[in-house]
Residue, then its C-alpha position, 0 to 999 in steps of 0.5 A: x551522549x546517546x546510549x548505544x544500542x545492545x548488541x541483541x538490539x542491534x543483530x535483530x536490525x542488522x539481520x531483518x533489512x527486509x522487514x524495515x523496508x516492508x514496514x517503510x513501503x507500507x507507510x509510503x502507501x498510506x500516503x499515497x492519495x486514493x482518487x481516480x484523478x491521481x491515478x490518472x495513466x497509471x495501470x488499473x485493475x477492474x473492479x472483480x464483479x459477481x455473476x449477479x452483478x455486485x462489485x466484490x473487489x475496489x479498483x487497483x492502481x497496479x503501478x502504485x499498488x494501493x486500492x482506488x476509492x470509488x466516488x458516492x452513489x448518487 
């Protein structure tokens, strides 16, 4: 028979829902895939770019909200 949980235990689940469901939404998004053809029709946020031209920001997908990879130079 499993042991029950200590009642410390058990009040600090009982009373962080917010925190599991943070923790659960952000191992979701590490499954996510990162290609542009995944992401294909969802919402994405431009690259922000610098005066001097150079990329600071990656793609977003905004409806999944994960960075999109961008494909090698070359």
């Amino acid at each position: 028979m499993p042991e029950p949980i200590a009642a410390s235990i058990r009040a600090e689940l009982d009373q962080t829902p917010e925190w599991w469901q943070q923790q659960y939404d952000a191992l979701v998004r590490k499954q996510i895939p990162r290609t542009p053809e995944h992401h294909a029709g969802h919402d994405l946020a431009e690259p922000i770019r610098s005066w001097g031209g150079a990329t600071l920001t990656r793609p977003w997908c905004t409806s999944c909200g994960v960075p999109i990879e961008r494909a090698p130079d070359g």
